[in-house]
C-alpha positions as a Markdown table, in Angstrom:
| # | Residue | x | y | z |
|---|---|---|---|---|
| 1 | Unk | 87.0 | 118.8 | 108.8 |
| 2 | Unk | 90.3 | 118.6 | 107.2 |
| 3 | Unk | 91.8 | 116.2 | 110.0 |
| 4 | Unk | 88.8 | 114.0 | 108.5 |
| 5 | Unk | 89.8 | 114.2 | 105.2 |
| 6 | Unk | 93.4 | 113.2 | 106.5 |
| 7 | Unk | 92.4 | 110.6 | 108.5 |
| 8 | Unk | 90.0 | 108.8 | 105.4 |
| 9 | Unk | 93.2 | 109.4 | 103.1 |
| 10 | Unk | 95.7 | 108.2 | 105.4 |
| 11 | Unk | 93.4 | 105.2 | 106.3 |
| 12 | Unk | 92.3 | 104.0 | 103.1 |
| 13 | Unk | 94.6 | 103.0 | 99.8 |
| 14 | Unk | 91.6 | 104.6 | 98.0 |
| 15 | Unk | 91.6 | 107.9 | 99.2 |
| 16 | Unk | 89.1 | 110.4 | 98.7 |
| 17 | Unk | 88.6 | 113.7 | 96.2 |
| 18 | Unk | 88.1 | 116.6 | 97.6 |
| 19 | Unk | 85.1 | 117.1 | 95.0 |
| 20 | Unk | 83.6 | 113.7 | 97.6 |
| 21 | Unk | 84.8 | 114.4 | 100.8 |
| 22 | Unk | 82.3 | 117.6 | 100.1 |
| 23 | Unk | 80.0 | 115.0 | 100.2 |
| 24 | Unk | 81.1 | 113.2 | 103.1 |
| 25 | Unk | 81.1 | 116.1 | 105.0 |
| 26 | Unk | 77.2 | 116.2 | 105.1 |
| 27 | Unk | 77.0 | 113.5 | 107.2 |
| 28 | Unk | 78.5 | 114.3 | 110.3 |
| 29 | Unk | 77.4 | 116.7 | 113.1 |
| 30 | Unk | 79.8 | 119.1 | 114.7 |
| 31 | Unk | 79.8 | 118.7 | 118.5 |
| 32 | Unk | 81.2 | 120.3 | 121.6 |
| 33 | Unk | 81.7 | 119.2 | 124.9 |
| 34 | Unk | 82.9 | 121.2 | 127.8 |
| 35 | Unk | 85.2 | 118.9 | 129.9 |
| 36 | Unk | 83.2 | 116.2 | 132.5 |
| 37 | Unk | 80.4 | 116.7 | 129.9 |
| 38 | Unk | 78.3 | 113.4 | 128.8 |
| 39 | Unk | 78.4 | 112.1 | 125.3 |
| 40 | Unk | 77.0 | 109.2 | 126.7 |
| 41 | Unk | 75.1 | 107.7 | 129.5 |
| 42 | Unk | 74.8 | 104.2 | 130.9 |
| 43 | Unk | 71.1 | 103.1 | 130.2 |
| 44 | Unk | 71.1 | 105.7 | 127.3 |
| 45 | Unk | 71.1 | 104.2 | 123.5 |
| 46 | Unk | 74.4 | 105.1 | 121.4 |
| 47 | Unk | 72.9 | 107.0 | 118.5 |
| 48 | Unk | 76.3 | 108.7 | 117.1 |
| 49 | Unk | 79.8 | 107.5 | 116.9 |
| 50 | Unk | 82.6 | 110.5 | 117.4 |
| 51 | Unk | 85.4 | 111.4 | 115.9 |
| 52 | Unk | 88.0 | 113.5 | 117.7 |
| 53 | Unk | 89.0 | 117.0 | 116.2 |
| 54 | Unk | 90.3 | 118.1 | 119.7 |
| 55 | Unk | 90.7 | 117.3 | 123.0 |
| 56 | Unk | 90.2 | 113.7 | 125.6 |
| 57 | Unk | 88.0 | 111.4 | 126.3 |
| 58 | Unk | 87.0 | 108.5 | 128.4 |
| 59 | Unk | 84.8 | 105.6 | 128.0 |
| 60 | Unk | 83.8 | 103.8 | 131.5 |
| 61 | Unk | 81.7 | 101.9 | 133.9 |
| 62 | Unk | 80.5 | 102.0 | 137.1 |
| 63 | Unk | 81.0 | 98.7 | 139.7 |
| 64 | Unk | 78.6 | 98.5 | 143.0 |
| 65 | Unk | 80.9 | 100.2 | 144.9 |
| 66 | Unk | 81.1 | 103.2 | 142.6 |
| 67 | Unk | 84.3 | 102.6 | 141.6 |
| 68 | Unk | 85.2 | 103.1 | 138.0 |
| 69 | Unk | 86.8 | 100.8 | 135.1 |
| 70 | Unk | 88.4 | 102.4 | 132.3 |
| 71 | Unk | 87.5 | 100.7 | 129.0 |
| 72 | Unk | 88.9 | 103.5 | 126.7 |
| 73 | Unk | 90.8 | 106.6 | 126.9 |
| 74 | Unk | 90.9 | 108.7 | 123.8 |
| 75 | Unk | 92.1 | 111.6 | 122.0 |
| 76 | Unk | 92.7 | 113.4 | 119.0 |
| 77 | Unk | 91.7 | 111.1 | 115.4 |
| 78 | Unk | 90.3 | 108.5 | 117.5 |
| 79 | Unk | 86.7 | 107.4 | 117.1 |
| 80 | Unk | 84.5 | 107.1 | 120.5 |
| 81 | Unk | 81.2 | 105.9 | 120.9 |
| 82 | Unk | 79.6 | 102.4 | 122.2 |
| 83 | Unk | 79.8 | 99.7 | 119.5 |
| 84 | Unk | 77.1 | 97.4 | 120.9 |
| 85 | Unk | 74.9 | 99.8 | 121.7 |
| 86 | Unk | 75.1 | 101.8 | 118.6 |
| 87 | Unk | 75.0 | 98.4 | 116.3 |
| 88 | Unk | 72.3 | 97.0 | 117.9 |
| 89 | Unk | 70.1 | 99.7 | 119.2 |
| 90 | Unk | 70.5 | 98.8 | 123.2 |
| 91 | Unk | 71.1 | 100.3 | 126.3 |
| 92 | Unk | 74.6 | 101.3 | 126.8 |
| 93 | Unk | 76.7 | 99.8 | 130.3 |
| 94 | Unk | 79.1 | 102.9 | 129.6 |
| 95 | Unk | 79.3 | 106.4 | 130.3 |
| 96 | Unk | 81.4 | 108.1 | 127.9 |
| 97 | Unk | 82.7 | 112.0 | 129.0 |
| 98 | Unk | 84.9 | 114.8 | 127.8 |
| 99 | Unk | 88.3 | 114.9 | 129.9 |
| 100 | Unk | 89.0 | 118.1 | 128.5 |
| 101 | Unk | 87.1 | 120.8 | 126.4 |
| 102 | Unk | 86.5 | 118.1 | 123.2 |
| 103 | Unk | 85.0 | 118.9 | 119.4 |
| 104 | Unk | 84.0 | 116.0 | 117.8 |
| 105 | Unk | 82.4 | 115.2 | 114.0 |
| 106 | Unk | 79.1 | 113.3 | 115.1 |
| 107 | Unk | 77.7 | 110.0 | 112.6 |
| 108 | Unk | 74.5 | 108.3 | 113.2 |
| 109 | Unk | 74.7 | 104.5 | 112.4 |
| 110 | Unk | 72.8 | 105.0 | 109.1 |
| 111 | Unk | 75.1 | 107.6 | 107.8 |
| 112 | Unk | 77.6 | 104.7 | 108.6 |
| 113 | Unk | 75.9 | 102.3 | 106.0 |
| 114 | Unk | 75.5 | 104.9 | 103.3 |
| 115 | Unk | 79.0 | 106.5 | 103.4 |
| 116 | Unk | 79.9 | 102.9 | 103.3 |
| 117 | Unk | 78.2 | 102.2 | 100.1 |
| 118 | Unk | 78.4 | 105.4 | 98.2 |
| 119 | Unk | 81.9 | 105.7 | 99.0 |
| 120 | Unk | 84.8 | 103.3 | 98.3 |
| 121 | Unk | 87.7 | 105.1 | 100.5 |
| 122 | Unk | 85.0 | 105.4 | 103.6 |
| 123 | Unk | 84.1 | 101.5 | 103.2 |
| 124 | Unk | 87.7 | 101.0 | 103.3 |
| 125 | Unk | 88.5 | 103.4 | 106.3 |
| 126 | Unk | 86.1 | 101.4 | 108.5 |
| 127 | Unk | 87.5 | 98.1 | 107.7 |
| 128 | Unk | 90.3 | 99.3 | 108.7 |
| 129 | Unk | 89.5 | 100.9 | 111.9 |
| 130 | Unk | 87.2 | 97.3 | 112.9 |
| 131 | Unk | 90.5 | 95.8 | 112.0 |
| 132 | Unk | 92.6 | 97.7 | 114.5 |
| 133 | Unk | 90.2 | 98.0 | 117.1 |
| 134 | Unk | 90.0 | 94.0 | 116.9 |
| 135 | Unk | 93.3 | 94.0 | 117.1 |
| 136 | Unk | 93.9 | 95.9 | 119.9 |
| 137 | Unk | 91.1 | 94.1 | 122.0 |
| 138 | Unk | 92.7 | 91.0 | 121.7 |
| 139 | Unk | 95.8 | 92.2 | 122.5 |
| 140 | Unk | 94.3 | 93.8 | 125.7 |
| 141 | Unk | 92.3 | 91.3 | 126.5 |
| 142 | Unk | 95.7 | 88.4 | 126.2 |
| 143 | Unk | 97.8 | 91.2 | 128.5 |
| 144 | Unk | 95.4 | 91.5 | 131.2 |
| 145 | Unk | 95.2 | 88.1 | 131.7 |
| 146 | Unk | 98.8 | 87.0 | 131.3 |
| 147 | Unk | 100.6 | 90.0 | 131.4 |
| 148 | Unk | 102.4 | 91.6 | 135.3 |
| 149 | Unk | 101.1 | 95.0 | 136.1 |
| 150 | Unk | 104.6 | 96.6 | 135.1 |
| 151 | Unk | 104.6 | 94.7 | 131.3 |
| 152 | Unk | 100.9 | 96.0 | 131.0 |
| 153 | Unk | 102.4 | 99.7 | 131.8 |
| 154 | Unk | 105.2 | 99.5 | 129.5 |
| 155 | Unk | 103.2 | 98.1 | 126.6 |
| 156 | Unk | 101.1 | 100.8 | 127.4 |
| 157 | Unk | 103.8 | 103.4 | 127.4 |
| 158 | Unk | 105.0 | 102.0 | 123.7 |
| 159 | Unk | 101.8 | 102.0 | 122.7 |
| 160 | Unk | 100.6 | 105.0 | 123.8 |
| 161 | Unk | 102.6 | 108.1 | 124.8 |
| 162 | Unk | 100.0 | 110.5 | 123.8 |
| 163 | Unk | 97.5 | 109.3 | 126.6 |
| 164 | Unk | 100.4 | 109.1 | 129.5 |
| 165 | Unk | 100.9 | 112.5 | 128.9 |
| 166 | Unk | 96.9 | 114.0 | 128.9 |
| 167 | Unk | 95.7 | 111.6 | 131.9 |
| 168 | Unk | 96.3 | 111.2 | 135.1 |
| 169 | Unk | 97.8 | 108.4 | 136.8 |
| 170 | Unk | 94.7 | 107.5 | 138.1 |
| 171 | Unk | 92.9 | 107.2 | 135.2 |
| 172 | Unk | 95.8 | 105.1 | 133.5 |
| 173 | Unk | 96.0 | 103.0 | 136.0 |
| 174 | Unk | 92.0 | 102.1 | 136.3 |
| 175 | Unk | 92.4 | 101.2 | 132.3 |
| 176 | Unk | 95.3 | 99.2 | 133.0 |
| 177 | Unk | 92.7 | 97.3 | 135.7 |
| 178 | Unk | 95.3 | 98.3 | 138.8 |
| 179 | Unk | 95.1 | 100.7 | 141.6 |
| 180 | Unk | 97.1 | 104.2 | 141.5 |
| 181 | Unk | 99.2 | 103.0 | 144.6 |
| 182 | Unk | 100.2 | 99.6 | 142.7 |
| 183 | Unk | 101.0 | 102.0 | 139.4 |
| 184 | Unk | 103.1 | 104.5 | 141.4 |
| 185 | Unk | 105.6 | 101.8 | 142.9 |
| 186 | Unk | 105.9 | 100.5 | 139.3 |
| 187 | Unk | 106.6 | 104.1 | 137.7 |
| 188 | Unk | 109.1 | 104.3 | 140.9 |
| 189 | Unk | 110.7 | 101.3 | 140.0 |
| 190 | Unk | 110.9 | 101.9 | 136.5 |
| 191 | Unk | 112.7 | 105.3 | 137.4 |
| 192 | Unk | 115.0 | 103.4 | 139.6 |
């Protein structure tokens, strides 16, 4: 719990007391995956949002052909769960696994709304993370469509070291939207 508290305090220009993150404790659920184990499956409803105390995880979907397409890749104080789905009470597109062995702090949507009231530094911590996350969509969204394959790797490698180093290549390159082959001759060039 104490990466929780860190992550509220270094998240909010509140912060929180220990005497209420006591409190905030009581709404979250302590979970553990093994690795490849399901937090969530396509047609299944979202019903907790995760935060990351250890380990990886992926957030994905399935095309026709089986073939996956990597919306997320996660890890250590990084939230997971399926924000349409959980907001609006519908059936998720997205299967969402452990990579590794993962322990995550579990909050139902209404937990959401009251730590959100009761609590100024929580209210502020979630602006803050809908912030970034918006953020970082549109920045994804403006490099896959006008960025080369090699710009969207490097942006990816400044952005995030942490995942290069606890996924494979072909995981990184289905969340970069190109195929292992086309991601090897740019990390071959790039060594060049």
């Amino acid at each position: 719990m104490k990466k929780l508290f860190d992550y509220i305090n270094s998240h909010s220009t509140e912060g929180i007391s220990e005497q209420d993150f006591e409190l905030v404790k009581k709404y979250f659920i302590p979970k553990r995956l093994r690795k490849k184990q399901y937090f969530l499956q396509e047609g299944e409803v979202c019903k907790y949002f995760g935060f990351i105390l250890s380990g990886a995880m992926r957030q994905y979907t399935l095309d026709e052909k089986g073939s996956e397409h990597i919306l997320q890749l996660a890890v250590e104080d990084w939230w997971v769960g399926d924000r349409e789905s959980w907001t609006l009470s519908k059936p998720s597109i997205y299967n969402i696994d452990a990579w590794e062995d993962t322990e995550l702090l579990l909050m139902s949507h209404a937990n959401l709304l009251e730590l959100v009231q009761r609590f100024p530094a929580f209210a502020a911590t979630k602006k803050m993370m809908d912030d970034r996350n918006n953020i970082a969509s549109q920045r994804r969204i403006t490099s896959t469509i006008s960025s080369t394959a090699e710009k969207r790797y490097t942006t990816f490698l400044d952005c995030y070291p942490e995942l290069a180093e606890r996924f494979p290549q072909q995981q990184i390159a289905s969340y970069l939207g190109m195929t292992k082959d086309t991601l090897s001759r740019i990390k071959g060039k790039l060594m060049r």
